[in-house]
C-alpha positions as CSV (number, residue, x, y, z in Angstrom):
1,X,-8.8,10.2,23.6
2,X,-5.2,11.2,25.0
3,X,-2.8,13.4,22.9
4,X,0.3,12.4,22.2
5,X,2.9,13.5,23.6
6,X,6.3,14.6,21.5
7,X,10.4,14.7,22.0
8,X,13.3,15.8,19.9
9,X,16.8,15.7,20.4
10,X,19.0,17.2,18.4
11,X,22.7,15.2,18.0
12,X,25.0,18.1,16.9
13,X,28.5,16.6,15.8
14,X,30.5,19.9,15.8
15,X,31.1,22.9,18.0
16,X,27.9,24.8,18.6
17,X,26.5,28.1,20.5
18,X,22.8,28.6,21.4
19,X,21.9,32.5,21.4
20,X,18.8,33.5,23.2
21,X,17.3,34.4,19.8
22,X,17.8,30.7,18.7
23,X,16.3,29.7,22.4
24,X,13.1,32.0,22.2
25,X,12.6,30.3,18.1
26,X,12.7,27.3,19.1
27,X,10.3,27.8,22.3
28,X,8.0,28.9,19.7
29,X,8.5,25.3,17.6
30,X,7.5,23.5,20.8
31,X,4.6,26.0,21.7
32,X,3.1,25.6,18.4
33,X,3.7,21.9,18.4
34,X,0.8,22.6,21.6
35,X,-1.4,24.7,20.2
36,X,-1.9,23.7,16.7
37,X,-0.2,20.0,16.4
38,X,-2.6,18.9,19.3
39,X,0.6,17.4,21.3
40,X,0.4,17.5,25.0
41,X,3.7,18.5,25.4
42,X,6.7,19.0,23.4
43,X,10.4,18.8,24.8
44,X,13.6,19.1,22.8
45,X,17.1,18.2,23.7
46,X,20.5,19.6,22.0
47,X,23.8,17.4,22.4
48,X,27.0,18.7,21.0
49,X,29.1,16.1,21.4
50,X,27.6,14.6,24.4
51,X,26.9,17.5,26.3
52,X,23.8,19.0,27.1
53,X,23.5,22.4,25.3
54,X,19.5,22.8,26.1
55,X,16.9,21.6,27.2
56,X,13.7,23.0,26.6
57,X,10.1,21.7,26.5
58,X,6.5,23.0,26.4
59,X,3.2,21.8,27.8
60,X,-0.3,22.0,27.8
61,X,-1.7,24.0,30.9
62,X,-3.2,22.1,33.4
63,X,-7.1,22.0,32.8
64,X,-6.8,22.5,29.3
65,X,-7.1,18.3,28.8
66,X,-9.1,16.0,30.6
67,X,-6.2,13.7,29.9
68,X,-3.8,12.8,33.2
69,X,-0.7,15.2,32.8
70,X,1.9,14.7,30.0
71,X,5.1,12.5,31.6
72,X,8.3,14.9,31.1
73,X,9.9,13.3,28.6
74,X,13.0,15.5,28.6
75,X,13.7,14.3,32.0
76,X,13.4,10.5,31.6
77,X,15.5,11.5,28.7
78,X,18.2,12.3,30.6
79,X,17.8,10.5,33.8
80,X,19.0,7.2,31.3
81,X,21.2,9.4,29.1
82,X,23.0,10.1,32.7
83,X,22.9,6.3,34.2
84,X,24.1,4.5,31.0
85,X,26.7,7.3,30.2
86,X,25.7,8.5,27.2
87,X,25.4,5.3,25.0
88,X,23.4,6.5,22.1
89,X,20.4,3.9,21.8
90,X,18.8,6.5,24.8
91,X,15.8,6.7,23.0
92,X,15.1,3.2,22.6
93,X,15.1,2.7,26.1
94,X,12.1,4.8,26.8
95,X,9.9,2.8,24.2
96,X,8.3,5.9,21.9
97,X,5.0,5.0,20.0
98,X,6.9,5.8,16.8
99,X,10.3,6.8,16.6
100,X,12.9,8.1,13.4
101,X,15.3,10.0,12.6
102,X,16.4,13.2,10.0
103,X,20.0,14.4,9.0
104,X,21.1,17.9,10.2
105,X,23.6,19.6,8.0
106,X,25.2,22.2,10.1
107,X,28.8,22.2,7.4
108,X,29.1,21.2,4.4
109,X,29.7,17.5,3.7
110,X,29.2,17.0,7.1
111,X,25.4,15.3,7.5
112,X,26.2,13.5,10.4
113,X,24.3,15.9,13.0
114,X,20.9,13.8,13.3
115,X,17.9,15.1,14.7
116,X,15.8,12.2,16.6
117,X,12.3,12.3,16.8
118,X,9.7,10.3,19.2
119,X,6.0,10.3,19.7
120,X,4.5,8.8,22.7
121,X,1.0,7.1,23.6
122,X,0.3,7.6,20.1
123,X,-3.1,6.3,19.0
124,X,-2.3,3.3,17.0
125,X,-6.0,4.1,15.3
126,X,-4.2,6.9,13.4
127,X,-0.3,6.8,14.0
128,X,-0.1,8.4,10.6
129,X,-1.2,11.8,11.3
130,X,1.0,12.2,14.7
131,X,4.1,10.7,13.1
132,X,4.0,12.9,10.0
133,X,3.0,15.8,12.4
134,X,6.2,15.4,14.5
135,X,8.9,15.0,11.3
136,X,7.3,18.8,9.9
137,X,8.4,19.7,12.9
138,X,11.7,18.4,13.5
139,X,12.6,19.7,10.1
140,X,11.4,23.3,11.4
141,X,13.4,22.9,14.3
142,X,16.6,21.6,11.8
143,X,16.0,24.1,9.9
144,X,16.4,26.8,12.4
145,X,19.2,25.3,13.5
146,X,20.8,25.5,10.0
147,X,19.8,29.0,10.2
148,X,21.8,30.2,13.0
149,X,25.1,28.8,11.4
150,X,24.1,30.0,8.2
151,X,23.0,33.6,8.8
152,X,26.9,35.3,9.0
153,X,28.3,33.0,6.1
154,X,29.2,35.2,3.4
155,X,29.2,32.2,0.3
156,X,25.7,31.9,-0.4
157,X,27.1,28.7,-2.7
158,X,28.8,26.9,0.4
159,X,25.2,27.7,2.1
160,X,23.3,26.4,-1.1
161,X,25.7,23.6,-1.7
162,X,24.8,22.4,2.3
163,X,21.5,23.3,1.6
164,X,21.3,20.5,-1.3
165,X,23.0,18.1,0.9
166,X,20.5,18.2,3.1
167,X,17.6,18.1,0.9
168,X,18.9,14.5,-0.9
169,X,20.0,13.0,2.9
170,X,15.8,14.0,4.4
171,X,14.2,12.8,1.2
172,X,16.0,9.8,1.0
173,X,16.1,9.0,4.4
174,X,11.8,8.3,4.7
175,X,10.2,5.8,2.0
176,X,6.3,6.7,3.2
177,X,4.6,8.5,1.1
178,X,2.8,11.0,3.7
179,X,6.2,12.0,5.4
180,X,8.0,12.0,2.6
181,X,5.1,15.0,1.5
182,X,5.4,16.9,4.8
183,X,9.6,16.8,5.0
184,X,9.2,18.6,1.2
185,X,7.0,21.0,2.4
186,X,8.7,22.0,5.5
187,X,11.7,22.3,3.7
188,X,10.4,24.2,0.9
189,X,8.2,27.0,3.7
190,X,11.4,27.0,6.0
191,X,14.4,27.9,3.1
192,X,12.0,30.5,1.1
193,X,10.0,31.9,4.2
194,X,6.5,30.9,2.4
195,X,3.5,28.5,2.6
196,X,4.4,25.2,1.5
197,X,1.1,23.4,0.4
198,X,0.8,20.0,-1.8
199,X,-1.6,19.1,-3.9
200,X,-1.9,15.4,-5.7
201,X,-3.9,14.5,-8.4
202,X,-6.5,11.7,-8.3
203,X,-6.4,10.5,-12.2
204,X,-10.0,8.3,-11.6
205,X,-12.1,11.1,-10.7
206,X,-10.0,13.8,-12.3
207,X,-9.8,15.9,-8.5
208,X,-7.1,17.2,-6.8
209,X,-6.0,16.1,-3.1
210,X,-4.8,18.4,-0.8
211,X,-2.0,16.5,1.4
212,X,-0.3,18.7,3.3
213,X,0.0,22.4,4.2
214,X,3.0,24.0,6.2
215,X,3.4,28.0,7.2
216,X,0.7,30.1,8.5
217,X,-1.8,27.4,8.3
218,X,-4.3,28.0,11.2
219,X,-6.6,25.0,12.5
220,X,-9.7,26.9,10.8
221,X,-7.9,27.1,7.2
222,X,-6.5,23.5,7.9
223,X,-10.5,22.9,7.2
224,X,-10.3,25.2,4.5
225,X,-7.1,23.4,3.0
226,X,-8.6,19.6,4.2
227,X,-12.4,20.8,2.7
228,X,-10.5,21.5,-1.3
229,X,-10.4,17.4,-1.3
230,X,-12.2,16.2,-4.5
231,X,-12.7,19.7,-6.4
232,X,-11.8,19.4,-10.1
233,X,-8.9,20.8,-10.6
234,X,-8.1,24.8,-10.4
235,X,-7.3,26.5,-13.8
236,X,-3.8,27.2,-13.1
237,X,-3.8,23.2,-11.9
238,X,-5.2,22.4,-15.4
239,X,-2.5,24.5,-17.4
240,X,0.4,22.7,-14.9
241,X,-0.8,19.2,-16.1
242,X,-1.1,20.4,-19.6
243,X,1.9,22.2,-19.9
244,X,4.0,20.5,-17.2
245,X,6.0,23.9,-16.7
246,X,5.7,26.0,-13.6
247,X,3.3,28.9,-13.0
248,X,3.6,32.5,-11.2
249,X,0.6,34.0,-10.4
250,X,0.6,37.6,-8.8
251,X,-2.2,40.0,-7.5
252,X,-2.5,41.2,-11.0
253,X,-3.2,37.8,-12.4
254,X,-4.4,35.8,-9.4
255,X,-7.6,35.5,-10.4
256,X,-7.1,33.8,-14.1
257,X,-5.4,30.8,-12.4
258,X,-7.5,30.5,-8.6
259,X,-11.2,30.9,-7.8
260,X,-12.2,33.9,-5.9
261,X,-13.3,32.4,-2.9
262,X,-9.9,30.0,-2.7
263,X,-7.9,33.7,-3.1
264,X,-10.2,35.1,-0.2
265,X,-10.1,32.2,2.3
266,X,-6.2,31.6,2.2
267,X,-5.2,35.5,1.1
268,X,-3.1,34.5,-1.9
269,X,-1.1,37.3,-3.5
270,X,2.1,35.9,-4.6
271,X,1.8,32.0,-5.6
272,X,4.1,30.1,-7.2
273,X,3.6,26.4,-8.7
274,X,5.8,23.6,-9.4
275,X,4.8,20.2,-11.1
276,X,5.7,17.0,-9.4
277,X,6.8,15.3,-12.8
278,X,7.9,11.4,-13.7
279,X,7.9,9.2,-16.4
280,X,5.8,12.0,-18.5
281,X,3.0,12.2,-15.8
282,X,1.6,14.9,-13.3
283,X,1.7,13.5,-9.9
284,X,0.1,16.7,-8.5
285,X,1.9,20.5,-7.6
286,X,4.0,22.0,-4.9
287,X,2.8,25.4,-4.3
288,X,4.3,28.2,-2.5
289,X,2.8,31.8,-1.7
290,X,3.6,34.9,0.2
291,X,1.7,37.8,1.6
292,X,0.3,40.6,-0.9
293,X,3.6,42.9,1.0
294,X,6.1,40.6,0.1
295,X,8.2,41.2,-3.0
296,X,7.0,37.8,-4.4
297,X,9.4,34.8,-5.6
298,X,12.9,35.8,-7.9
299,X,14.5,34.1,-10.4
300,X,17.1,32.3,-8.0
301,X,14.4,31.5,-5.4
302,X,12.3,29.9,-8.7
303,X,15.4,28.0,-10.2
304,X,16.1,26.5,-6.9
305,X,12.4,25.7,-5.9
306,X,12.3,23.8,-9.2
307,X,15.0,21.6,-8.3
308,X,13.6,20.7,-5.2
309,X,10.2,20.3,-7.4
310,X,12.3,17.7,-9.5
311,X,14.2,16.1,-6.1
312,X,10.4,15.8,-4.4
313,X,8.7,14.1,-7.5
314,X,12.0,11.0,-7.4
315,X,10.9,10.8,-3.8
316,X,7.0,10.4,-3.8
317,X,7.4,8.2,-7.0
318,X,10.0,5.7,-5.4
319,X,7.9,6.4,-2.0
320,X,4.6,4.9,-4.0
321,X,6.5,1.9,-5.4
322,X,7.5,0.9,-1.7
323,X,4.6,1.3,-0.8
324,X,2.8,-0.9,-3.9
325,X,5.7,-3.1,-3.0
326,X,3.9,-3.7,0.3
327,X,0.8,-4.0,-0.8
328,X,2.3,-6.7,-3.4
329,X,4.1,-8.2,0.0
330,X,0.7,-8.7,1.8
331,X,-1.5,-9.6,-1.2
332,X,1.0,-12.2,-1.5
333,X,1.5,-13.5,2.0
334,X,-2.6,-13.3,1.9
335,X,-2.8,-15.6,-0.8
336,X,-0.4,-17.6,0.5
337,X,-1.8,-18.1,4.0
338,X,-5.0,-19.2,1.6
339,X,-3.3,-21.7,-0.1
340,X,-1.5,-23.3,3.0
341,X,-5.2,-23.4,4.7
342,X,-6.9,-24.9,1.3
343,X,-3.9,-27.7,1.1
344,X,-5.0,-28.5,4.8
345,X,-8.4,-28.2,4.2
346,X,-8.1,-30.5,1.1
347,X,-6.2,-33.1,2.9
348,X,-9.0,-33.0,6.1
349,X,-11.1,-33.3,3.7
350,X,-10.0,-36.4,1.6
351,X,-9.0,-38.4,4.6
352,X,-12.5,-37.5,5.9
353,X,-14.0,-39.3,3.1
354,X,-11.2,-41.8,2.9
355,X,-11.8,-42.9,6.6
356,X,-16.0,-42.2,6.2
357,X,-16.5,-43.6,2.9
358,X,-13.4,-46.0,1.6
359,X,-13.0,-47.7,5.2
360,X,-16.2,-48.0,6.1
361,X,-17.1,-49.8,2.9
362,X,-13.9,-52.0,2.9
363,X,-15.0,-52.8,6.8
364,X,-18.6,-54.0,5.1
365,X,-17.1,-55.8,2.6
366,X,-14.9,-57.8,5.1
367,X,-18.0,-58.5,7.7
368,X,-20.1,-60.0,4.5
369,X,-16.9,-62.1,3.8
370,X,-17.0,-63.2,7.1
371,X,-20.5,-64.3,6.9
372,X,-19.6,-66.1,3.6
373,X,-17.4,-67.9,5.5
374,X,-19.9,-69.3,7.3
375,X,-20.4,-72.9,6.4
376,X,-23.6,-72.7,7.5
377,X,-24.8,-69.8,5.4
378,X,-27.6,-71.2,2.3
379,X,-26.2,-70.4,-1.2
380,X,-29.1,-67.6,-2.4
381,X,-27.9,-65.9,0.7
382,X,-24.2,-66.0,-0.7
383,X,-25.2,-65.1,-4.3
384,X,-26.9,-61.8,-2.2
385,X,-24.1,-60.8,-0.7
386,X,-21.2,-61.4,-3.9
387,X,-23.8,-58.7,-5.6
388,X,-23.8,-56.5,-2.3
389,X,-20.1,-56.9,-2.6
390,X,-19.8,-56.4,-6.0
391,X,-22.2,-53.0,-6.3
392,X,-20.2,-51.7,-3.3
393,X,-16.9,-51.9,-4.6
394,X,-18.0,-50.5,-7.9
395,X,-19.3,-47.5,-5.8
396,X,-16.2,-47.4,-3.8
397,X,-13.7,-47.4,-6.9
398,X,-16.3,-45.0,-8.3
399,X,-15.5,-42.6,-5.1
400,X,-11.8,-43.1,-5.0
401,X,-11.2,-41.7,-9.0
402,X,-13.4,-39.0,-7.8
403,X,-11.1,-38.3,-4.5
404,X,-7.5,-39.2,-7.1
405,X,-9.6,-36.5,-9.6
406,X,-10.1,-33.7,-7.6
407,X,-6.4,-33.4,-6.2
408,X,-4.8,-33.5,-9.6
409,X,-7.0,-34.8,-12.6
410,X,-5.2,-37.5,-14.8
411,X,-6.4,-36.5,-17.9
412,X,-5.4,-33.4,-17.7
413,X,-1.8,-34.9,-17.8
414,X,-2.5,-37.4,-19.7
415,X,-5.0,-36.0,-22.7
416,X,-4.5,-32.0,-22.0
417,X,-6.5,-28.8,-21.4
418,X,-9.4,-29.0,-23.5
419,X,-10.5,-32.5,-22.5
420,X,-10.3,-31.9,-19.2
421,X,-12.4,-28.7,-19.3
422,X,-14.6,-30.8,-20.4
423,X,-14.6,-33.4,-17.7
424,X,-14.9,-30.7,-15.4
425,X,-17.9,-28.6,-16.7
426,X,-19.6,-32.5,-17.1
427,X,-18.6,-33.2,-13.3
428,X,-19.9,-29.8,-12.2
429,X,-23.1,-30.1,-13.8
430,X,-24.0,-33.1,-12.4
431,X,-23.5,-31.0,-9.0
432,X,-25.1,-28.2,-10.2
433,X,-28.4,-26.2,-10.9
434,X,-26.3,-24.2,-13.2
435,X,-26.4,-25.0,-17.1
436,X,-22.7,-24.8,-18.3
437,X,-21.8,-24.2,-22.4
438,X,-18.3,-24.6,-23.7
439,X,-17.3,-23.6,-26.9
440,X,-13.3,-25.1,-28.0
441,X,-10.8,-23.7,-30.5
442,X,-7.9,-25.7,-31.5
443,X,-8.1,-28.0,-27.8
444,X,-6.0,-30.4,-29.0
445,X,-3.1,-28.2,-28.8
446,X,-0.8,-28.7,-25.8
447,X,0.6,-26.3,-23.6
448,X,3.6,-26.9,-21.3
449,X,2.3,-28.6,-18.3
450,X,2.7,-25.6,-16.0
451,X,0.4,-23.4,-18.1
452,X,-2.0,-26.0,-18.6
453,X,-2.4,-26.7,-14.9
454,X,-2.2,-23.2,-14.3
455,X,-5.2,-22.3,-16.5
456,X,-7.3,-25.3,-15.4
457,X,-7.0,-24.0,-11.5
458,X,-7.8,-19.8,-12.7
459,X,-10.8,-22.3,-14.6
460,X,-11.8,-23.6,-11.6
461,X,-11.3,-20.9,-9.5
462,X,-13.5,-18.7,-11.6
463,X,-16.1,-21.0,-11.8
464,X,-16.3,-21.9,-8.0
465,X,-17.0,-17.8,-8.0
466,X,-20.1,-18.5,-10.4
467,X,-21.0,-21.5,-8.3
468,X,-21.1,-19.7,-5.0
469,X,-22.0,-15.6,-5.6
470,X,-22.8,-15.2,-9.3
471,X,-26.7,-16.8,-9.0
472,X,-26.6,-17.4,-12.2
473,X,-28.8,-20.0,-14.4
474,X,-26.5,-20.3,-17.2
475,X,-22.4,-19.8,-17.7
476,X,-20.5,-20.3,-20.9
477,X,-16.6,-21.0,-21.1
478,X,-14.8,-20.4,-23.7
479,X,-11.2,-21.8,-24.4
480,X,-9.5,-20.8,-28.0
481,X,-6.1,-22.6,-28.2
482,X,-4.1,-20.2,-30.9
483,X,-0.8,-20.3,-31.6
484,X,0.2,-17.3,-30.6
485,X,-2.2,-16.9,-27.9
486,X,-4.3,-18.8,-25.8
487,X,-7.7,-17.2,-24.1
488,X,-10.0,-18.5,-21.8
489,X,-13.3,-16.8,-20.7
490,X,-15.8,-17.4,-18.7
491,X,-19.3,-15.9,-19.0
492,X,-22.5,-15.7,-16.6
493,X,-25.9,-14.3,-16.9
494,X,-25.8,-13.7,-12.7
495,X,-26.5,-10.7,-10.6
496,X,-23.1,-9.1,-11.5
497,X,-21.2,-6.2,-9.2
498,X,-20.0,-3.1,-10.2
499,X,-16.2,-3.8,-10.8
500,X,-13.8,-1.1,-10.0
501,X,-10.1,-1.4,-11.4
502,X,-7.9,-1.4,-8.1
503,X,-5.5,1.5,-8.2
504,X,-1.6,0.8,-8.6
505,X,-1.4,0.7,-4.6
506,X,-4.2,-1.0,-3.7
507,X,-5.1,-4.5,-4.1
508,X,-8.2,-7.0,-4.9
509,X,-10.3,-7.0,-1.6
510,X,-11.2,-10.7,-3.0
511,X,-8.5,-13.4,-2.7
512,X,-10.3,-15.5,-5.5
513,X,-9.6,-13.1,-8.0
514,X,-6.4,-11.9,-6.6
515,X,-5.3,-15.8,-6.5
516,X,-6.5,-15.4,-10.2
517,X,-4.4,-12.3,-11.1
518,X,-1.5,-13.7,-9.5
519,X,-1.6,-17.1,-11.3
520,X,-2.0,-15.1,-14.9
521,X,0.8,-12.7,-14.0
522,X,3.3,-15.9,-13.5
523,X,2.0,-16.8,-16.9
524,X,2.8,-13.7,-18.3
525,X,-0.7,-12.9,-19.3
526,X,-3.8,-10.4,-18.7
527,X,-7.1,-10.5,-17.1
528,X,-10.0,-8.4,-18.1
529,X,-13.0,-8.6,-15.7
530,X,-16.6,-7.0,-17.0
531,X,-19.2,-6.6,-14.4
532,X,-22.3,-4.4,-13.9
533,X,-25.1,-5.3,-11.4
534,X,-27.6,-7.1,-13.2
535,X,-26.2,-7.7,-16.4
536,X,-23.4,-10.7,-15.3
537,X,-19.9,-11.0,-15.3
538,X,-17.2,-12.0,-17.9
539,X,-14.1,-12.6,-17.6
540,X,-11.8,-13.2,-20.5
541,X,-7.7,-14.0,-19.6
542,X,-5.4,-14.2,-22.4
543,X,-1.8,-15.9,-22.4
544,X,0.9,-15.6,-24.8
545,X,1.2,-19.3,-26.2
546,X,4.3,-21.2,-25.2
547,X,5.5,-23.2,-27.4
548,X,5.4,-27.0,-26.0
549,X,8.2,-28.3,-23.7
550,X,8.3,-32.4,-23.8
551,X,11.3,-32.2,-21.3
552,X,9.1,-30.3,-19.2
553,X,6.0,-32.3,-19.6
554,X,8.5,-35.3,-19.1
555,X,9.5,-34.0,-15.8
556,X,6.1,-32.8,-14.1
């Protein structure tokens, strides 16, 4: 599999000077970008308005790769910088994998220095992991940046104040999760020169998740870091969640709060943790350490690490919603694309039978007129045919209330839900190996007409589900028609599944019971769904009742 291959260029809206020192840091950003990133090659670019202040790039040796050599990306970087005189959509032109952007805050107030970031022949069987990858490290490199200017300045509150600024302009300028985790954590390792790692919490199985680690993070305790996915939670974890209050541990305590073997694979000394609070609920902690010869963490460097701590938890929180958001986006356009194909299906299918059954017959019925037209044709042979006639047309009127039926039942409109239930469990037993029980509460009640044609679809869905997977021998629904409430259930003694709750940002691998879920959340209700293999399925939705509408029913 090729590496990707990675380019930065840095858009600097101010006056700027590039020591050697800042030229040898950097070098070592690209290197490591090389050597541990597993990038082919790293360049990086620095613009001050629109002149080239650097250009500097690094490479993986020849041999090292069986991949063909990486393309210098610096060069065709500024081979169309040069012929289209500096219009600023450069990086467009070369057509990057992935592409995006970070805000550089070289003064204060002033966040319009951008750092743009591009990965190329990016696998698109993991673009994740290379994307998130390459924003760590243009923060690093933003960050150093930020460093040089900052370094002389004498206000440590202007510096803290630009600081801030640029924290709220990166976090709020990504919306996925995964890079929204890495931006925090390079942040967090560059500003307080520690280990940035961050930990989320898996609420289902009660086990932590480690996400992301930036500092000193070899590719051997990267395993170490990757391999702590699906422990229970440490102690020092399990006082965070309780408490929701952060925690410093230091080589005299260490060992109350981390297990040996954690302390002795990643060399803790001097950890500090932070909760990742909203809404009254752990999302997981951002820890930081330093080395056992460091002077640990003070009171400024904790009040400040908190704030990020409080700035990171707004971000992953609204960072999940998008994301759910999405999910919600393709469930629905899913569902959709269902119902669009059903509709067509449904209408292939009715003028199927129309032209098969209804034409055909009426075609019969007009050759045995013919023949009684026929003046030659003896009377028993007419009496024959007005019965053939007669028995056919029966069958055929038979048919067409079955066709009329099935794409919107009269007496559902006409006599309500409960009746109608009925007609349909009586229809589908007739069709069916299945034996079907209904039990009614108050089914004379009416509903508006929506609900009532809502239900009777989530009724029909469910049942199809019985029809075709359950291989059940009997199924009982259950409608109870309250005033306040209406519920519906439906009940099989079939083979059952074991049915797990999706999480908030995933959704129902099966668009029968998503179209379900969806058609109960319009309705403002629930849906509780019971399943164990071998012991059948139940599934019991309950709406608040509306009261009845006759404009409404008037109208539909």
């Amino acid at each position: 599999m090729q590496e990707p291959e990675l380019l930065f260029v840095c858009k600097i809206n101010s006056s700027f000077k590039i020591s050697k020192r800042l030229q040898n840091n950097l070098r070592e950003v690209l290197k490591s970008a090389v050597d541990y990133y597993e990038f082919s090659s790293a360049g990086l670019l620095i613009f001050a308005d629109k002149t080239l202040l650097a250009s500097l790039k690094s490479a993986r040796v020849p041999g090292e790769s069986k991949d063909r050599p990486a393309a210098d990306h610096t060069a065709l970087y500024l081979q169309e910088f040069n012929r289209h005189a500096g219009r600023t959509d450069v990086m467009a032109l070369l057509q990057p994998s992935f592409s995006t952007a970070i805000p550089v805050v070289l003064r204060a107030f002033d966040p319009l220095s951008i750092m743009e970031i591009a990965v190329f022949k990016m696998s698109m069987d993991n673009p994740v992991n290379p994307a998130n990858k390459a924003i760590s490290l243009g923060r690093h490199i933003a960050n150093i940046l930020q460093e040089s200017v900052y370094r002389g300045q004498k206000h440590g509150a202007l510096r803290k104040l630009s600081l801030w600024m640029e924290t709220v302009c990166t976090i709020n300028s990504v919306l996925n999760l995964k890079q929204v985790l890495h931006v925090v954590a390079q942040l967090a390792a560059d500003i307080f020169n520690a280990r940035c790692a961050i930990f989320l919490f898996d609420e289902q199985k009660g086990a932590i998740i480690p996400e992301v680690a930036v500092g000193s993070y070899d590719p051997e305790l990267r395993k170490k870091f990757k391999a702590q996915k699906g422990l229970p939670p440490f102690p020092a974890f399990v006082k965070i969640i309780k408490e929701k209050e952060p925690l410093i541990l230091t080589p005299d305590n260490i060992k109350s709060g981390l297990p040996e073997e954690i302390i002795n694979d990643f060399s803790y000394s001097w950890v500090i943790m932070f909760p990742l609070v909203t809404k009254e609920r752990v999302l997981g902690v951002m820890q930081l350490d330093r080395p056992l010869e460091a002077k640990g963490f003070d009171q400024e460097e904790v009040a400040i690490i908190s704030a990020l701590a409080k700035e990171a938890s707004i971000a992953i929180e609204n960072a999940r919603l998008v994301e759910h958001l999405e999910q919600k986006e393709k469930l629905l356009q899913q569902i959709l694309a269902k119902s669009i194909a059903a509709q067509e299906e449904e209408r292939k299918r009715v003028a199927s039978e129309i032209h098969d059954g209804v034409i055909q017959a009426i075609l019969g019925i007009w050759y045995r007129l013919q023949k009684l037209t026929n003046e030659s044709a003896p009377g028993e042979e007419v009496r024959q045919e007005l019965v053939k006639i007669r028995d056919l047309l029966g069958q055929q009127i038979k048919d067409i209330r079955k066709i009329i039926y099935n794409l919107r039942p009269v007496i559902l409109d006409t006599y309500g839900l409960g009746p109608a239930i009925r007609t349909l469990l009586r229809n589908l037993q007739e069709e069916s190996a299945i034996k079907f029980e209904l039990a009614m509460e108050g089914p004379s009640q009416r509903l508006p007409a929506r609900f009532e044609m809502n239900l009777y679809r989530i009724l029909q869905e469910l049942l199809a589900n019985v029809i075709k997977h359950s291989q059940a021998t009997k199924a009982q629904v259950i409608l109870i028609n309250g005033k306040e409430k209406t519920v519906l259930v439906v009940k099989d003694n079939g083979v059952g599944f074991n049915y797990t709750p999706p999480a908030r940002n995933r959704s129902y691998g099966n668009l029968g019971l998503a179209s379900v879920q969806e058609r109960v959340h319009l309705l403002g209700g629930t849906c509780q769904i019971e399943s164990r293999l071998g012991w059948g399925t139940t599934i019991t939705v309950t709406i608040p009742t509306p009261a009845p509408n006759p404009l409404e029913r008037q109208i539909s």
